[in-house]
C-alpha positions in Angstrom: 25.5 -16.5 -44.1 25.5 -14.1 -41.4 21.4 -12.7 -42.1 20.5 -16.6 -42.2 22.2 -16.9 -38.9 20.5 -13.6 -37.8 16.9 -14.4 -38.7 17.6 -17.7 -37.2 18.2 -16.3 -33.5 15.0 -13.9 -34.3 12.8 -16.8 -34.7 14.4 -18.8 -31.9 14.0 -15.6 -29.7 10.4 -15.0 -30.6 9.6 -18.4 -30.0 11.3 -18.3 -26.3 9.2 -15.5 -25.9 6.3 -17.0 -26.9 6.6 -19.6 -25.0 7.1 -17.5 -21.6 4.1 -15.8 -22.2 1.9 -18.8 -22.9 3.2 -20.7 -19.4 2.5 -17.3 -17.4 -0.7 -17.1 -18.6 -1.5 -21.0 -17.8 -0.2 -19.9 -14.2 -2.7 -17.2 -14.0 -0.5 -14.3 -15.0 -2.4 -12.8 -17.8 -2.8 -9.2 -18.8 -6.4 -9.6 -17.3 -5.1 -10.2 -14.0 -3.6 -7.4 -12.9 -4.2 -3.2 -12.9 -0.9 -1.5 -11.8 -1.4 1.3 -10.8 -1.6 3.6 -8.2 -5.3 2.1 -7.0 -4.9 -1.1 -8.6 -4.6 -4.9 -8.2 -3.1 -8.5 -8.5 -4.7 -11.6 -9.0 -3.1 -15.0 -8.1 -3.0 -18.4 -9.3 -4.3 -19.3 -6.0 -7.4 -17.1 -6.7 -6.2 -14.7 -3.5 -6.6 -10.9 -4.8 -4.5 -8.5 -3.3 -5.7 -4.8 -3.8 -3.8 -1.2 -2.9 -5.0 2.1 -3.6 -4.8 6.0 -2.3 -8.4 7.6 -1.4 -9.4 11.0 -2.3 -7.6 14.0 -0.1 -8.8 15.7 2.5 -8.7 17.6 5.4 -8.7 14.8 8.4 -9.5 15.3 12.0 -12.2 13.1 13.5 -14.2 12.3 10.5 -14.6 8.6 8.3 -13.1 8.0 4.9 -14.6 5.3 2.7 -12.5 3.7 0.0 -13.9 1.8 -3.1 -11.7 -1.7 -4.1 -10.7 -1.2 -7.8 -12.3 -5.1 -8.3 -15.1 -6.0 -5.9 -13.9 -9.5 -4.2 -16.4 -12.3 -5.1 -16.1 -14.0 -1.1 -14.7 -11.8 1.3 -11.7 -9.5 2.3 -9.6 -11.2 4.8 -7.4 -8.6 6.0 -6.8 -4.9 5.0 -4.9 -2.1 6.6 -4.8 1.7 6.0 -2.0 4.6 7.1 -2.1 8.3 7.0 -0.4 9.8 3.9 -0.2 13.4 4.8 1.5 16.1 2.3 2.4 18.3 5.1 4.1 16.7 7.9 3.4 19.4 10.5 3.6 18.5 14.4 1.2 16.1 15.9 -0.4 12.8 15.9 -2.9 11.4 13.5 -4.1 7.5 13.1 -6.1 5.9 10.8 -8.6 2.9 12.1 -10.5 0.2 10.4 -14.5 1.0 10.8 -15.5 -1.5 8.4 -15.2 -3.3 5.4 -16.9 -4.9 3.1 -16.6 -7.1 -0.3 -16.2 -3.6 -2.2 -14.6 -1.4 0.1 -14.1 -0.1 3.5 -15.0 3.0 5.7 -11.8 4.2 8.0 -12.1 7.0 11.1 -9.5 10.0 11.1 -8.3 10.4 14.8 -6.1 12.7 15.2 -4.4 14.7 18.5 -7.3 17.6 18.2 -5.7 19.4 15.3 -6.7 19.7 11.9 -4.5 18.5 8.9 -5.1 19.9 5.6 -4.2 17.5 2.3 -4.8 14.1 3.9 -5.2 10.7 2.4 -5.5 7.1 3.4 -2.7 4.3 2.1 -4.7 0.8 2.0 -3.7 -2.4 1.1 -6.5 -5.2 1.1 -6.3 -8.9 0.6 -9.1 -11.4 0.0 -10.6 -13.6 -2.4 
C-alpha cells in the first residue's frame, strides 16, 4: 500500500542520513569541531584549526588591540591577519599591524593618518594547530 511504501522511504531516508552523519564525524566533522559564529572556529581532519573573530569597538588612533582566540591552539598559530572594520567610513587612512601573537591570541597597533576614528574594530582570521 501506499503508507507501507511511505514508511519504507522514511526508514531508507533516515538511514542515509544516519549514515552521512556517522562518516563526517569519522572525518573529523563533529558537532564538537566547530563554533560558527561571529568569533568562532573550525577544526580539520588534518588537526589544522582555523579561527575568525571581531574584537571589542573602539575608538582607534595609535593605540594596541589585543584579541582572545575562541579555542587556545595546543602548538602554535602559523599565520593570522587582522583589517580595520570601521562603522563610519569618514576620510582618511587607518591600518592595522601584527604586534604579536601568541597560542591564545594576539596584540595588533592602530595606525592611522593622525585622526581619530570613533566605533573601530579589528577583523582577524588566525590559522594554526
Amino acid at each position: 500500500t501506499l503508507y507501507s511504501e511511505m514508511d519504507e522511504l522514511s526508514a531508507s531516508v533516515d538511514a542515509s542520513v544516519a549514515a552521512v552523519s556517522a562518516a563526517a564525524s569519522n572525518l573529523g566533522f563533529g558537532t564538537d569541531t566547530a563554533l560558527l559564529a561571529e568569533t568562532g572556529y573550525q577544526i580539520l581532519p588534518s588537526g589544522l584549526i582555523m579561527q575568525w573573530g571581531v574584537s571589542e569597538r573602539t575608538t582607534a588612533f595609535q593605540e594596541q588591540e589585543e584579541v582572545t582566540f575562541p579555542l587556545a591552539f595546543s602548538t602554535a598559530c602559523l599565520n593570522i591577519v587582522g583589517i580595520p572594520d570601521r562603522t563610519v567610513h569618514n576620510s582618511g587612512n587607518l591600518a592595522v599591524y601584527l604586534v604579536s601573537s601568541t597560542t591564545t591570541g594576539a596584540t595588533f597597533e592602530y595606525d592611522s593618518d593622525g585622526e581619530t576614528y570613533a566605533d573601530t574594530a579589528i577583523r582577524w582570521q588566525a590559522f594554526g594547530h
